[in-house]
C-alpha positions as CSV (number, residue, x, y, z in Angstrom):
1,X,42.5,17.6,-2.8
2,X,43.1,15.3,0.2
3,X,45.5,11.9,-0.7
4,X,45.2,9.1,2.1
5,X,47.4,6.2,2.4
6,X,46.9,2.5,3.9
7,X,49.0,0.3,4.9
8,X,47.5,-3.3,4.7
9,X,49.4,-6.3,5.9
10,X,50.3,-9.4,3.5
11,X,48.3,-12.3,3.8
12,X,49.1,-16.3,4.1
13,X,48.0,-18.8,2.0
14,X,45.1,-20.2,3.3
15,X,42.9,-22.9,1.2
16,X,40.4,-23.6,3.4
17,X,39.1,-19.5,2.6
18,X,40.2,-19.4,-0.2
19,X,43.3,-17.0,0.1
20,X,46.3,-16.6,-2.1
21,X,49.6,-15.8,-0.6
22,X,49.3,-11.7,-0.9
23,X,52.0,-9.5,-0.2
24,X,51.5,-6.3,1.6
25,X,49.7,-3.8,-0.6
26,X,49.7,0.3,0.2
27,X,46.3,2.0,-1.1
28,X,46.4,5.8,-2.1
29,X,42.9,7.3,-2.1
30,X,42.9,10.6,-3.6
31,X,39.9,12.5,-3.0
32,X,40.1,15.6,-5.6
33,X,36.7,16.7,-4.4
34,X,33.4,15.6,-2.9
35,X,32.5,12.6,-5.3
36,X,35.5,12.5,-7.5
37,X,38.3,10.2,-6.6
38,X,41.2,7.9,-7.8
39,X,42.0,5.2,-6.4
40,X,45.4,3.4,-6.7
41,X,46.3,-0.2,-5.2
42,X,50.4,-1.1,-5.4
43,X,51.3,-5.0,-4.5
44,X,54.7,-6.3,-5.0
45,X,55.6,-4.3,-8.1
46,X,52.4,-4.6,-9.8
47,X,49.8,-1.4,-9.5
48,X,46.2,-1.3,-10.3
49,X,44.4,2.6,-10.5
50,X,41.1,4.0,-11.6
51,X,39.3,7.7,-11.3
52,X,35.6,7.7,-10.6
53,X,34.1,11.3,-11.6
54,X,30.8,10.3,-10.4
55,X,30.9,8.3,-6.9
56,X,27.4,11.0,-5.3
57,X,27.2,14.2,-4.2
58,X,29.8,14.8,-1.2
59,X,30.7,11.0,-1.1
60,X,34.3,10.5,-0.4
61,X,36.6,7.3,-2.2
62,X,36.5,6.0,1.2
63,X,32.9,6.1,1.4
64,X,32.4,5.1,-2.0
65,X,34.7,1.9,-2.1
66,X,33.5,0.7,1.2
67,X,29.8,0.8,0.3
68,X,30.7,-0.4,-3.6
69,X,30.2,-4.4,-4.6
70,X,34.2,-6.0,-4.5
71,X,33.2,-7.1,-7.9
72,X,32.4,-3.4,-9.2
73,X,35.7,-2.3,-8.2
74,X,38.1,-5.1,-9.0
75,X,35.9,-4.5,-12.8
76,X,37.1,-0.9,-12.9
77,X,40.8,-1.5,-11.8
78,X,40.7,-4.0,-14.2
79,X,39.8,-2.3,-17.3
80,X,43.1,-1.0,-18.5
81,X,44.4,-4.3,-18.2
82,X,41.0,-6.2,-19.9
83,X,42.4,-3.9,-22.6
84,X,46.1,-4.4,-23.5
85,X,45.6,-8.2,-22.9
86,X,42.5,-8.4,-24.5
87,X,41.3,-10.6,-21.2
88,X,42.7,-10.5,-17.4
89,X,43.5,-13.9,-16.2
90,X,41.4,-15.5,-13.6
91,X,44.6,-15.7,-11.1
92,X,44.8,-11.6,-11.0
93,X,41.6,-11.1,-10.4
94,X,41.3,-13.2,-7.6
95,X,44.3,-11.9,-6.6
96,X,43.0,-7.9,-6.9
97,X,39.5,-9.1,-5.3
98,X,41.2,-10.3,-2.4
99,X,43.3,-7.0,-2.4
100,X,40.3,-5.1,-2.5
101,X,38.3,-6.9,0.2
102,X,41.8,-6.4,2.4
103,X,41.3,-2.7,1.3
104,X,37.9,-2.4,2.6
105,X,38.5,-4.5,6.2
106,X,41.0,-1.4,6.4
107,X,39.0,1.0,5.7
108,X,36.3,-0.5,8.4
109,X,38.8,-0.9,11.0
110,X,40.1,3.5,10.3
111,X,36.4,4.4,10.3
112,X,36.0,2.5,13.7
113,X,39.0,4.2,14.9
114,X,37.8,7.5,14.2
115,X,34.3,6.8,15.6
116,X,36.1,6.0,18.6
117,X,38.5,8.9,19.0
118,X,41.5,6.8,18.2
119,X,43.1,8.3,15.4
């Protein structure tokens, strides 16, 4: 099992693209094996988490989120919550789709890094 953590910086309201004010969020990506991962987003006191036992043969959660639609992922972290409130509000999930697309710019910007012998 390998757990990764990201840092990713808070955002400012910005209307012209379409940005809520966002606190800085910390990302744990635990990989428990090739193609089985959890992801777990925390922002401001509020956490969002999912396991995928599936993602493809040797694929890490990196890979996996970073390839995946936004809206397939903020749909899985989601769930738990489409379930105890019978339906998410349309604030949180803009405001876990712009986590999420945060999520993945960091993820680019690490794989760059590596790529480039920086980390």
């Amino acid at each position: 099992m390998s757990l990764r953590v990201l840092h990713i910086p808070g955002q400012r309201y910005d209307a012209a693209k379409g940005l809520l004010d966002l606190d800085p969020v910390t990302a744990f990506l635990e990989d428990f094996e090739p193609g089985r991962g959890q992801l777990t987003l925390v922002c401001w006191g509020r956490a969002w988490t999912h396991f995928w036992g599936a993602m493809g043969d040797g694929v890490t959660l990196a890979e996996f989120v970073g390839q995946a639609s936004t809206g397939y992922i903020v749909h899985k972290l989601m769930l738990p919550l489409d379930v105890m409130l019978k339906r998410a509000g349309h604030r949180e999930e803009r405001w876990l789709t712009q986590i999420v697309e945060a999520l993945k710019i960091e993820l680019n910007r690490a794989a760059i890094a590596r790529v480039e012998g920086k980390v």
